[in-house]
N, C-alpha and C positions, 0 to 999 in steps of 0.2 A: 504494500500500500504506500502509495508516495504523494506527496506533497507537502508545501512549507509548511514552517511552523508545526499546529498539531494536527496531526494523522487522526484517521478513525481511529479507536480504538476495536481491534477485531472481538466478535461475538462471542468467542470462548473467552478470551480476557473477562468480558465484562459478566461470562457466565462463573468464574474461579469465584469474583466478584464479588459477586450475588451471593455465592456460598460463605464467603468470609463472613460476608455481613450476616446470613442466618448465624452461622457462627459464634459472633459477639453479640446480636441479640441474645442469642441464646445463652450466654455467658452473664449478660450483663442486666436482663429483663425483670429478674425477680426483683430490684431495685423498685419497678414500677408498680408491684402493686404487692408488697411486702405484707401491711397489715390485713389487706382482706384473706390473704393464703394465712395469714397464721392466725383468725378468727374461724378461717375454715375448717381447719387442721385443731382446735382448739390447743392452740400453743401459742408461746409470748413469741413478739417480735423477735427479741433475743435466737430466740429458737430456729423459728423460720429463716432469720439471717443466716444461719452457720449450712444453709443450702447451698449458697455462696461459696463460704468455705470448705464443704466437701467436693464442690465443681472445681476449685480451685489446687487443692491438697491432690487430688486424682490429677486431672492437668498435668500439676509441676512432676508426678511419681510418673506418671504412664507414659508421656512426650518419648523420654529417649528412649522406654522400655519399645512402644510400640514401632517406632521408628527402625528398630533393631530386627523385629520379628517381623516385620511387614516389607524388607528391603527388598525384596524380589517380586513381590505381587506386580504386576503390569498398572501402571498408574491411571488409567481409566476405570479400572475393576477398586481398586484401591479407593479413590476418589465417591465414586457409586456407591460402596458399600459404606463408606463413614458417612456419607448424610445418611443411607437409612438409617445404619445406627443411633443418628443425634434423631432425625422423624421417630424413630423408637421409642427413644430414649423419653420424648417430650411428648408424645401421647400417652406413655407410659405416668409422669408426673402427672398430666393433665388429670387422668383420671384415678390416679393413687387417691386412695380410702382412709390412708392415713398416712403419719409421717415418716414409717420408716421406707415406706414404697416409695415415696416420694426422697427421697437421701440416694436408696437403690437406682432411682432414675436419672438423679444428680452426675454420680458415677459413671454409668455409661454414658451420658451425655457428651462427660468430659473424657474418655475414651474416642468417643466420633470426633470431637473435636482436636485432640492431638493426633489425628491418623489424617486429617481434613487438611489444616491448618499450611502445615509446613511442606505439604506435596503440593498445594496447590500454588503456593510459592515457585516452586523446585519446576513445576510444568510449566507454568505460563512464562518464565524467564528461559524455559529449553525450546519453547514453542514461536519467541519472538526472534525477529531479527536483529543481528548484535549490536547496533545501534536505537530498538527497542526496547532491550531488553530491561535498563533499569523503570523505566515508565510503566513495564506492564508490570513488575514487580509492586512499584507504588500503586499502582492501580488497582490490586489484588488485597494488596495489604489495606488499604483504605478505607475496605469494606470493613474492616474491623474497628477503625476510629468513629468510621459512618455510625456502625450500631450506635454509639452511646450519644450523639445526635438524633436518630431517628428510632430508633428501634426503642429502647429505654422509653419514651416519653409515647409511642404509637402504642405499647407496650401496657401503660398506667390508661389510655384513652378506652382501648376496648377492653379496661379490666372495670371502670365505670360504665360504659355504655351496655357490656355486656359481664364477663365474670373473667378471674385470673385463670380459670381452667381451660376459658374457650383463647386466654391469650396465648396457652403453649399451644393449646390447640393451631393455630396461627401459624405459630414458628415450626413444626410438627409437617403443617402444610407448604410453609415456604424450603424446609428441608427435602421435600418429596420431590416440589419444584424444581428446584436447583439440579436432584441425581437425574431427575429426564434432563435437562439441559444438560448434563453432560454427558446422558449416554448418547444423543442428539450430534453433538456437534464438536466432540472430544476423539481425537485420531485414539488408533491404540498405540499405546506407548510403553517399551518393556521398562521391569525394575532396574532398579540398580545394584551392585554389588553390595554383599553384606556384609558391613562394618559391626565387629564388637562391639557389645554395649563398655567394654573395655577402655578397647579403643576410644571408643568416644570420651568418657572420663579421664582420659590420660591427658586434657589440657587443663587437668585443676591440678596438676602438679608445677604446671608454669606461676611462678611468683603474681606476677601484675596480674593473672585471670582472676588467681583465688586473691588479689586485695581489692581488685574493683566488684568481682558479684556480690560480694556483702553488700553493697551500696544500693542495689537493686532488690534485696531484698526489701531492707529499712524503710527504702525511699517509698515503698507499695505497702507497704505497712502506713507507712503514716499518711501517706496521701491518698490510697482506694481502699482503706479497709474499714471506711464508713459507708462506701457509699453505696451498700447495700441497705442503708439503714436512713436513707437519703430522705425519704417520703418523711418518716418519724422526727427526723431531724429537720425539717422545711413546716412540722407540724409545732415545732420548738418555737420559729419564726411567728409564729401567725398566718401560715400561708394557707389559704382556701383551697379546697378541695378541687374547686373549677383550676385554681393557678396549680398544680402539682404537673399537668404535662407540661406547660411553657418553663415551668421554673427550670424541669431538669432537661429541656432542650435548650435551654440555655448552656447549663454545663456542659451538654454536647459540644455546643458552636465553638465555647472555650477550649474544648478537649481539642476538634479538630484545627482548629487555629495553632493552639500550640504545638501540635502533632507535624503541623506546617511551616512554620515559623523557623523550628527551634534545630532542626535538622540543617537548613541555611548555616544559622548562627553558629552552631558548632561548627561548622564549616569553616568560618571566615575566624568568629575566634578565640577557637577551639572548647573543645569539652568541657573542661575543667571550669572556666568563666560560666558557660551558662549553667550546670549544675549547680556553681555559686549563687546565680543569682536567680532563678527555680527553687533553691530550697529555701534561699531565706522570704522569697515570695509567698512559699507554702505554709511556712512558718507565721506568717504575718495573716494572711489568708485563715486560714485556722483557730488562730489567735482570735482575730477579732470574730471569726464565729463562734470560738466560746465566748466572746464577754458579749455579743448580741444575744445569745439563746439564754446565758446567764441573767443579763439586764430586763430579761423580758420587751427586749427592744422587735414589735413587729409591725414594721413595715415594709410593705413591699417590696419596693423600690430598691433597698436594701438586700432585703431575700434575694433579687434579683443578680446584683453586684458579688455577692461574696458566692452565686453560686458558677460564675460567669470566670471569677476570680479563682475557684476552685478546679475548675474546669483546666482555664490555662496553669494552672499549676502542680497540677497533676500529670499532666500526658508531656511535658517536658522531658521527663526522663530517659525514655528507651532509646531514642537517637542517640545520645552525646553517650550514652553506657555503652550502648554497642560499637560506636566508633572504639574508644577506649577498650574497650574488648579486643577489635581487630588489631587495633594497632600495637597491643600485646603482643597476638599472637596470629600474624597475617598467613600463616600457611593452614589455619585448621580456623579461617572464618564463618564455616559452616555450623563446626561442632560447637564454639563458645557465643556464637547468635544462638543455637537449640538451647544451650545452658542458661544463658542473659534467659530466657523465656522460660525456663522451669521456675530461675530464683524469682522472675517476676509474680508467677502465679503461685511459689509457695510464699512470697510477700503478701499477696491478696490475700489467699487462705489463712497465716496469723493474723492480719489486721483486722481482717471480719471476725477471726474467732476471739478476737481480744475487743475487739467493739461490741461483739455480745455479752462477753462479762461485762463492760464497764458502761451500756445503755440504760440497766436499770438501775445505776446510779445517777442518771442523769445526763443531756444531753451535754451542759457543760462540760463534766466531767470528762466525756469522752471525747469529746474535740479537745479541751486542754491535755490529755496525755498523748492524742496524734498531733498536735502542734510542739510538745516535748519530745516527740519523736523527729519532727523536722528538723529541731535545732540538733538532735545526736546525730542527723545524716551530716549538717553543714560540720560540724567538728571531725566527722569522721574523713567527709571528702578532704578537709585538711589536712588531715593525717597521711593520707593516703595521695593527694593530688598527684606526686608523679609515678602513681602507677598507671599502666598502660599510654605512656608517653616517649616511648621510646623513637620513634619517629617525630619531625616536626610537623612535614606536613602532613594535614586531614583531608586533601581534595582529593586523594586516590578514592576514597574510601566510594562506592556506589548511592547515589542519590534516592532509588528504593531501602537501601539499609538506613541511609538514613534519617527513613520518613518510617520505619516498619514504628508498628505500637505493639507488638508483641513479639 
């Protein structure tokens, strides 16, 4: 496909897409309609949040497991069979009877989604042409920033118009979607050679890998591991039930903005600078959302700002990590991007499971000890600043990696 500027984007591209974004919906939806699933379920908030948590906990454990056992399947069949699995998975939740079916369908969910995820990546960049190739990558990947703009907040919409049952139902339907589009219009494409799960763990013995994934852990602990608990916490504000989609398609817009942004920025000047100035944004961000929720301060207008402000302060991270990753260790950029992505989602899964202890203590509370976590990231990235800096320059690094959000 030729011409200046931007090209189409080809149909399978925007079909990997589409699956990413069921994907992160799917990951990220029970945010939108948290209290009526745990009124359902009769279970507290706290409770229902740690759904989250075990989507996330699965995720970070099963990514390289599955990655390892699946390396030969033909990437077509591959691709097919993990959105059934995640369609499975979320009809499965949709119609659990209770909570523990509902935990059980968490699990496989995040199974389809580490089997989905990183192939879909791995294809649409084998599939483009080598001056495509980083674009389609961004473009795959994007789906996954997209969910928590649109997915999340369409997610809370028909869990008021209709019920949170019929919203996985939804994601359930948009998964089924997606596997006909790719059995549709998806070449067959063989596996690839099988890599130890070994093998792959053997770049946490590189110094600068194992000083920067801690930093990704923390940094998702303290800045996503509320925001399952978003609704609850926008109810701290005073925010009306009509305002709960806009509010957190705001934190979308922010998400994707800095998911855009801040990849440039590391670019020009370097990693280390924007992490500094991301977490003490998160830090400040946080902050003043415990002394609003503490204050009883509810307006609007406000709820608006600090969720806008969350948003971009939040999804800065995984660019300028991974950069610092690669520039560790530039010969195995594959295995410590899968790695950056486990420590990401077993950061999600402490911070939700530690926002659920500390929720029914109050909303204060639990914003002030994740904005106490912000400031041990900026202490720590000092500690550690020139790890993964062994190179100066950052513009080798590919322009899909350094927009990927997971």
């Amino acid at each position: 496909m030729k011409g200046k500027g931007m090209s189409r984007i080809p149909i399978r591209t925007l079909i990997l897409a589409l699956g990413t974004f069921a994907v992160g919906t799917d990951s990220y939806v029970v945010a939108g309609f948290l209290p009526a699933m745990a009124r359902s379920l009769r279970v507290s908030e706290a409770a229902a949040g740690q759904s989250a948590t075990v989507f996330a906990l699965a995720y970070a454990v099963l990514s390289p497991v599955v990655a390892t056992f699946t390396a030969r399947v033909p990437r077509r069949a591959l691709l097919t069979v993990a959105l059934l699995v995640l369609a499975l998975a979320n009809l499965g939740s949709a119609l659990a009877p209770g909570y523990a079916v509902l935990m059980a369908g968490r699990v496989l969910a995040a199974a389809g989604a580490a089997a989905f995820t990183p192939t879909a990546s791995a294809v649409a960049a084998s599939l483009a042409a080598p001056g495509q190739r980083a674009r389609a990558l961004a473009v795959v990947i994007g789906g996954l920033t997209a969910a928590t703009a649109l997915g999340v907040p369409l997610g809370n919409l028909a869990d008021r118009i209709l019920d949170w049952r019929t919203a996985l139902g939804l994601v359930a339907a948009l998964c089924l979607l997606c596997a006909a589009g790719v059995l549709a219009v998806m070449p067959r494409l063989p596996g690839n050679p099988s890599v130890p799960l070994r093998a792959r763990l053997a770049a946490l013995r590189r110094p600068g890998v194992l000083a920067v994934l801690p930093l990704t852990l923390f940094g998702m602990m303290a800045s996503y591991g509320l925001y399952a608990y978003a609704v609850p916490l926008l109810h701290a504000l005073g925010a009306a039930p009509q305002a709960e989609m806009w509010l957190l398609f705001l934190y979308g817009v922010g998400a994707v903005v800095s998911n855009m942004v801040t990849g440039a920025a590391a670019d020009r000047f370097g990693p280390v600078r924007v992490l500094s100035v991301g977490y003490a944004a998160l830090s400040l961000t946080l902050g003043a959302f415990a002394w609003a929720t503490g204050a009883g301060a509810q307006w609007p207008p406000l709820a608006a700002l600090l969720m806008v402000a969350w948003g971009l302060s939040t999804w800065f991270q995984t660019p300028a990590q991974q950069l610092r990753l690669i520039t560790a260790a530039p010969q195995e950029t594959a295995v410590v991007v899968g790695l950056n992505g486990s420590a990401l989602y077993l950061g999600i899964a402490l911070g939700t499971a530690l926002g659920g202890l500390l929720l029914p203590a109050g909303a204060p509370a639990a914003l002030g000890v994740s904005a106490a976590l912000a400031v041990v990231c900026l202490l720590y990235l000092a500690a550690t600043r020139r790890a993964g800096a062994r190179e100066r320059s950052y513009g080798s690094v590919p322009e899909a990696v350094r927009q990927s959000s997971s």
